[in-house]
Structures are given as C-alpha cells and as structure tokens.
C-alpha positions as a printed Julia matrix, in Angstrom:
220×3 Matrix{Float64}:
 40.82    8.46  -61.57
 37.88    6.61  -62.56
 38.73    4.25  -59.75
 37.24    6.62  -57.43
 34.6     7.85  -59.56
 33.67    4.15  -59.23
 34.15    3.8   -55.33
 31.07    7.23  -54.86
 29.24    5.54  -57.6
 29.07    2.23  -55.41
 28.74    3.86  -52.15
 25.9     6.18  -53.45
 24.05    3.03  -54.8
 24.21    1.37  -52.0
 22.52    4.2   -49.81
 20.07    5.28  -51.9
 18.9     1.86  -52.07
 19.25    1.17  -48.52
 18.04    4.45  -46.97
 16.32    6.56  -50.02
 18.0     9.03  -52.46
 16.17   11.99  -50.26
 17.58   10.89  -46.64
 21.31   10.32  -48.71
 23.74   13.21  -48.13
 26.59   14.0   -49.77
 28.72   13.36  -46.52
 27.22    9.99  -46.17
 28.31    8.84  -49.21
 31.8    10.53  -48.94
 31.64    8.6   -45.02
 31.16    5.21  -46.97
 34.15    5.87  -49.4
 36.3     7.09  -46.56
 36.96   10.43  -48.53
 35.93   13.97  -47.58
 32.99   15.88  -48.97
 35.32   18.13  -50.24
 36.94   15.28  -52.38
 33.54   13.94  -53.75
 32.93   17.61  -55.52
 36.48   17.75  -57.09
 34.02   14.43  -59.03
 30.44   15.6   -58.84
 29.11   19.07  -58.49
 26.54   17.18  -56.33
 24.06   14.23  -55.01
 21.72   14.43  -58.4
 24.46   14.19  -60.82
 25.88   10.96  -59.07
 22.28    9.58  -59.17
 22.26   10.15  -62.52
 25.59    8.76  -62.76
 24.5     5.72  -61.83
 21.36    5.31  -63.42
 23.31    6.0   -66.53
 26.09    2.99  -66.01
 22.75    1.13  -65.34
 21.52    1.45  -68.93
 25.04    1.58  -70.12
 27.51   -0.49  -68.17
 30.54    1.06  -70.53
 29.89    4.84  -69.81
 32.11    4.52  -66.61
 35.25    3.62  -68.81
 34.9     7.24  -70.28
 37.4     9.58  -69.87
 35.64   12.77  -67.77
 36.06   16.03  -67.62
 35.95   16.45  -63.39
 33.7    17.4   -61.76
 30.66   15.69  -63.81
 28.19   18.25  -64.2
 24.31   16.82  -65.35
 25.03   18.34  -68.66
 26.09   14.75  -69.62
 22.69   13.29  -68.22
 19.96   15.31  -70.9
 17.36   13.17  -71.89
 18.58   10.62  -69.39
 14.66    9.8   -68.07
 13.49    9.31  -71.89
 16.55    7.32  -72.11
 15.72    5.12  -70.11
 11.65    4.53  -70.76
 13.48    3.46  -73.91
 15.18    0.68  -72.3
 12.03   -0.51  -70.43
 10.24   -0.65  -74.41
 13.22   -2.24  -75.87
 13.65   -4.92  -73.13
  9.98   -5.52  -73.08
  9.99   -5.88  -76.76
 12.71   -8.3   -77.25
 11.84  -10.53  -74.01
  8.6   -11.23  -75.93
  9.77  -12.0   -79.2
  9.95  -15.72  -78.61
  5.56  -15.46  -78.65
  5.94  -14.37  -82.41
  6.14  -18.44  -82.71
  4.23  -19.74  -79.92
  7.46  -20.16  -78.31
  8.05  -23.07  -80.43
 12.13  -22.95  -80.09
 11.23  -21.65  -76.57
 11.04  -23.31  -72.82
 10.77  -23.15  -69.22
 14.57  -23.31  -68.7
 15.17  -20.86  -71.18
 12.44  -18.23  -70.02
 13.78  -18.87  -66.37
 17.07  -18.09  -67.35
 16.85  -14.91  -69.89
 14.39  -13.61  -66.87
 17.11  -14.04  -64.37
 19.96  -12.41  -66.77
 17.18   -9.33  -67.34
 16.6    -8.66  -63.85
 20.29   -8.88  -62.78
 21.23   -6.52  -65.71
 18.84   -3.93  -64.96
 18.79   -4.49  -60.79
 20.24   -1.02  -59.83
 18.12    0.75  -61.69
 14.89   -1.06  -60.96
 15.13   -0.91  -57.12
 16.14    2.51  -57.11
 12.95    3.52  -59.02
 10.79    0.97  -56.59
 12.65    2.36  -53.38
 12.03    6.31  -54.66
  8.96    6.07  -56.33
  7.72    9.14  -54.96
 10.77   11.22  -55.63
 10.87   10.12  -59.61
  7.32    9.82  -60.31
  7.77    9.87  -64.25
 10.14    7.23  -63.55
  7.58    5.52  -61.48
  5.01    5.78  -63.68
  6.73    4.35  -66.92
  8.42    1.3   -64.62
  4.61    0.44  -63.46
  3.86    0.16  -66.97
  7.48   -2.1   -67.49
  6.06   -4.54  -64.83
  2.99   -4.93  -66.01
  4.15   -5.87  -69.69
  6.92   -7.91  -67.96
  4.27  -10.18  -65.75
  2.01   -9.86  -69.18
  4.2   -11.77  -71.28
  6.05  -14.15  -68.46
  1.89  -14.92  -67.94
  1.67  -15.98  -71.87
  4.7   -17.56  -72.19
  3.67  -19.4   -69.57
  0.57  -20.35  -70.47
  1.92  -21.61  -74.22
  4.54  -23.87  -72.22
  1.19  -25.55  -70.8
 -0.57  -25.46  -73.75
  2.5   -27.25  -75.57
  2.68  -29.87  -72.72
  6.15  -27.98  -71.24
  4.42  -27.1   -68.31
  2.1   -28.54  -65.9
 -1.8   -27.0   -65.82
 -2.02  -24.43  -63.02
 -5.22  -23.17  -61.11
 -3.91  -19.47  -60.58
 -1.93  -19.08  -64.02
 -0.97  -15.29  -62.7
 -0.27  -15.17  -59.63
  1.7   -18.04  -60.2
  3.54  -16.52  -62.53
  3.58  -13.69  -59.77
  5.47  -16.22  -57.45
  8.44  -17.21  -60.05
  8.77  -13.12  -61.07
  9.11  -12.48  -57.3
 11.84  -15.35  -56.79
 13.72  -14.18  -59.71
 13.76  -10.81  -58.39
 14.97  -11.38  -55.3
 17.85  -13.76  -56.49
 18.69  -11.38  -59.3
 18.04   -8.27  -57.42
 17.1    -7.94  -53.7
 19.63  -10.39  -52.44
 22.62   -8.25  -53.6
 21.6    -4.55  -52.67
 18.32   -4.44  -50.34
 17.42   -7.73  -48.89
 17.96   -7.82  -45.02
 21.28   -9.05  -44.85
 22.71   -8.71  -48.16
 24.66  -12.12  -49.86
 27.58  -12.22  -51.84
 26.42  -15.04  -53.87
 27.78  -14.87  -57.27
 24.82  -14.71  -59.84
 25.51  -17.54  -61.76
 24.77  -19.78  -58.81
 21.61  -17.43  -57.58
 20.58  -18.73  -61.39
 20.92  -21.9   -60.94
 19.24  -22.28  -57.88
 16.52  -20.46  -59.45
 16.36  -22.36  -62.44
 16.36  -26.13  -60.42
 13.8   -25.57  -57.93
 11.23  -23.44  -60.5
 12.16  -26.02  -63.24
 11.27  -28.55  -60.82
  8.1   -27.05  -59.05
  6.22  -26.47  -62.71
  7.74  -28.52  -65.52
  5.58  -31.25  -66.68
C-alpha cells in the first residue's frame, strides 16, 4: 500500500535531515516506522532509492499517488539530478518575472508571501541538499548557484520597492535582504524538519507571522 510507502518516505526524511543520509541505515528508518528491515525491502531495494524517492515527491508532490511495481528499484529515478537543476532554473525564472516591469503590479506583501510559499514547497529538498552537501556535490553545486540567484533577485526586488517608495531606504540593502531570506527559511523550512525542537505550526500561520513583522520592520 502506498500508505506505507508513505510512512518510510517520512521516516527516511526525517533522519536524513536530522542525522545525514550517510549515518541513516536502513534499520533506522524501518525502527522509526515500527516495521522490520525485512518489510522496508519488500518497498525499496535500498537506502538510495528511498532518497531518491523522496527527492522525487519533492519536485513532484503527485508521484506518490502512483501505482508501483514493489520493490521500487532507481530505474524510476534516471535523470532525477538534471531533473531537478531544472526546477532550481524554472523557479528562479518565474520568481523574477515580476522585474520584467519594475515590479509595477508587485509589493512587499506579495514578494514576502510567494517567498514563503517557494521555500515551503521546495523545503525537503533544499535542506537535504544543505545538510549533505558533501555527499551530493553536483547537487551542491547547482543549489549554491539557486541561492545566489534567489538572494539576487529578492536584493532587486527589493531595491525597486524602495525606489518606488514601497519600502523604506536601507544602509545594508543585502544583507538585509539576507535577514528576511533567513526568517523565511526558517518559518518555511527549518521550523518543521531541522530546527532544535521541531513545531507543528501549520504554514499558513508561520506566513503570516512572517509577513506582519517583515511588512512591518521595512514597509515605508
């Protein structure tokens, strides 16, 4: 049942964000789900294909309604890296394509807000690059590339909002911009998987809380 396939997916995420994808074992994950190992490879021939797995739900949040042929072998995961660099252009691409107009039918509440819903949407995937950087290194390398676009165009957007009057003038444009990224990612991101004590706060109030005290720090 997909149910389970579902119950290792979550378990796995949860540990290889917690503890690293190399110190995860296949009985630690089968420990969390309160199955034995033997029952998590009836479902995955092993640890890199439920990686994959869940990279791949990541990108596509519909692939775990498929119906699968047990146990998932990685011959459904080829091309699953290019994949997702492709997602990291695409998302970069469209989350700028309010600066084609100066952001003229753009603002603060609005960039808050599609940042928030970008982060959240792409959370597992993004931590579990930043947590195993050195085990995915093409990965790695194409996310440190995402990043720097992403804090690239939050940085202009910003700047247009104080150009236009939307925003108030700021001494350190960046690394103010820095500051907002890093509070969106933890609300969006670090909160739920990796943050100290994780919080089941639901994410449209994590946005909102986001949105009232960043609207209210910078808006003019």
């Amino acid at each position: 049942m997909n149910d389970r396939i579902k119950s290792i997916a979550d378990a796995a995420t949860y540990l290889f964000l917690q503890q690293g994808y190399s110190k995860t074992q296949i009985s630690h994950i089968a420990k969390a789900v309160g199955v034995s190992v033997g029952t998590i490879y009836l479902d995955f021939t092993g640890k890199k294909e439920i990686m994959h797995f869940v990279l791949k739900c990541t990108i596509d949040p519909a692939f775990i309604e498929r119906d699968f042929e047990r146990p998932i072998t990685d011959d459904l995961f080829v091309g699953l890296e290019n994949d997702i660099v492709a997602v990291f252009e695409k998302t970069g691409n469209d989350f700028a394509k309010h600066l084609e107009n100066d952001a003229a039918d753009y603002d603060l509440e609005a960039l808050v807000s599609d940042a928030f819903e970008l982060l959240a949407r792409y959370a597992v995937g993004c931590l579990f690059i930043e947590k195993n950087q050195f085990d995915f290194k093409f990965l790695a390398e194409h996310y440190r590339l995402y990043r720097k676009k992403f804090l690239e165009t939050m940085t202009q957007y910003i700047k247009v909002f104080i150009k236009s009057g939307k925003v108030r003038t700021l001494d350190q444009l960046e690394l103010s911009t820095t500051l907002i990224i890093e509070i969106l990612s933890w609300w969006a991101m670090d909160m739920r998987y990796t943050s100290f004590e994780t919080q089941d706060i639901p994410l449209n109030l994590a946005k909102k809380v986001c949105i009232d005290n960043i609207i209210s720090a910078y808006k003019c």
